[in-house]
N, C-alpha and C positions, 0 to 999 in steps of 0.2 A: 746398616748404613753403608752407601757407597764410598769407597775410598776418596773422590775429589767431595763428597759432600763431607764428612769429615775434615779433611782436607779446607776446604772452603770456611769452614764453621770453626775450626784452630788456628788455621795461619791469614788465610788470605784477609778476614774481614778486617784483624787488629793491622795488617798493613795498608790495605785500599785506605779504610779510616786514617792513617798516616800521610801515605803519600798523596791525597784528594785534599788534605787540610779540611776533613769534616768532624764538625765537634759532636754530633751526636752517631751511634750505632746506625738509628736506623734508616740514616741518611745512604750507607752504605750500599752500591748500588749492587741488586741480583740478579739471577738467572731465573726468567719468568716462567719460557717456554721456549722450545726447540719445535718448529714445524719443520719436515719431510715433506716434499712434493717433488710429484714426476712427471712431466706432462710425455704425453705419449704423442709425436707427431702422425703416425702412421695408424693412427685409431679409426682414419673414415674408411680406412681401405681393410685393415684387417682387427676385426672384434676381438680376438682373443687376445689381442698385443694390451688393451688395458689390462686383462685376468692377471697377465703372467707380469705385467709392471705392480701392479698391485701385491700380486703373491712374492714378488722382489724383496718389496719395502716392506711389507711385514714380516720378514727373515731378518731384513736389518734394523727397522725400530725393537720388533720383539712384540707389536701389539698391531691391532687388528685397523688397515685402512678403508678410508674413502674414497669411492669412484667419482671424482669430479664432472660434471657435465657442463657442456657448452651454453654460455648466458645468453648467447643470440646464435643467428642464421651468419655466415661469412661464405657464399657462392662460388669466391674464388678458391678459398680451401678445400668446397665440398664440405661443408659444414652445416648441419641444422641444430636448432636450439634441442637442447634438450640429449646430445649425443656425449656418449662418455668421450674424453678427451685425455683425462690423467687421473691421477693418485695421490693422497696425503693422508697423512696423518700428524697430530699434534704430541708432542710426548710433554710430560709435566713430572715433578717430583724425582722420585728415585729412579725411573727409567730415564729422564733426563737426565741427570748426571751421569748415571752410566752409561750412556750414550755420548754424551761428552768426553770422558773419559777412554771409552773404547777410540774415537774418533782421532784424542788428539793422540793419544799413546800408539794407535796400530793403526788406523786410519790413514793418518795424510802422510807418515813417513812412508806408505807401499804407494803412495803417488810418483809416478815417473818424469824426473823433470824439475821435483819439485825444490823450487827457492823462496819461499815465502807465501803467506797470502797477502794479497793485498788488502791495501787500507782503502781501496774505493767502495768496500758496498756497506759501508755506513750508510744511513740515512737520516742523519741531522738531529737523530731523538735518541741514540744511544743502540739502537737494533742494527744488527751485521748479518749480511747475507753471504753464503757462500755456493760457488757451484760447483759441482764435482761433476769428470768427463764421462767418467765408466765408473757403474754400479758393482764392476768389479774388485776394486781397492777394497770391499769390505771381506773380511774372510768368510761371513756367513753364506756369503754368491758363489757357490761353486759353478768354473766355468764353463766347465761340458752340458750343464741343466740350463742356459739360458738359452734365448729366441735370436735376443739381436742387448748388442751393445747400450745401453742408455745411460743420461744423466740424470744429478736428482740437485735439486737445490738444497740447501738447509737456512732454515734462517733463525737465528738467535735474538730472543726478544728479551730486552733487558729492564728493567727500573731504572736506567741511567736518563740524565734526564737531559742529557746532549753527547756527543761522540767522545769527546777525551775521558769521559768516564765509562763508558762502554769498550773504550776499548782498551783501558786499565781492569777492568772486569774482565775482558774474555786474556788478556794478557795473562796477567795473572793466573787465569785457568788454565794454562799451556798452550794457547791458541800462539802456532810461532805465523807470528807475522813479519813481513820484510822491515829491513833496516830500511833508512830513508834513503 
């Protein structure tokens, strides 16, 4: 078992249950699912830029991605339906938390600059989104092997069933977010 899931499963729940004022366990809200995503801007011009976005993120989930393709035609982009565009993948169970874990622990402190995350990418259901500049902050991306600098989003989907408890959930998991 991963250190925050233990973690998780000894401390965090008997306190969420405290400070959320909920009388039952399984009211207690969880970590559902962690999705990875890359979009690639520069895919209509050069193909191998999704391989090697792709080959990115599964060095940093640990498990094997999707090549996303374009839902329609956009002419001004140079876009046709059907063309790879980006990357994902969905992590669950124990590669989530470990993923969590590596993120909050070695992740965002090798971020430059950094003072907090913000509290805007809630979405009014308990889910938080985050964006990261360079795919470099993670130590699995060695820098001399990439193409070109990219971002990846991540977004944390919770069982919280509005923001103040999602974000008592990812608090609690080390997520350091700004003072107000």
């Amino acid at each position: 078992m991963s250190r925050l899931k233990a973690k998780f499963n000894e401390e965090i729940i008997d306190d969420l249950k405290k400070t959320l004022e909920l009388s039952n366990v399984m009211e207690v809200p969880k970590l559902k699912k962690v999705v990875l995503n890359m979009g690639v801007g520069e895919a209509t011009e050069n193909r191998s830029a999704v391989e090697n976005a792709r080959k990115e993120l599964e060095q940093i989930s640990g498990q094997h991605a999707l090549i996303t393709k374009a839902k329609k035609s956009i002419s001004n982009f140079h876009l046709r339906k059907g063309y790879p565009i980006g990357t994902k993948t969905t992590l669950r169970g124990e590669k989530m938390y470990e993923f969590v874990d590596r993120l909050v622990s070695v992740v965002i402190p090798r971020i430059r600059d950094f003072d907090g995350l913000s509290r805007n990418g809630f979405d009014g259901h308990g889910n938080y989104t985050l964006g990261i500049k360079e795919q470099t902050v993670f130590p699995e991306i060695e820098y001399d092997k990439i193409d070109k600098v990219r971002g990846l989003n991540i977004t944390f989907v919770t069982s919280a069933e509005n923001d103040e408890k999602g974000f008592a959930l990812l608090s609690a998991l080390g997520m350091p977010f700004k003072k107000k």
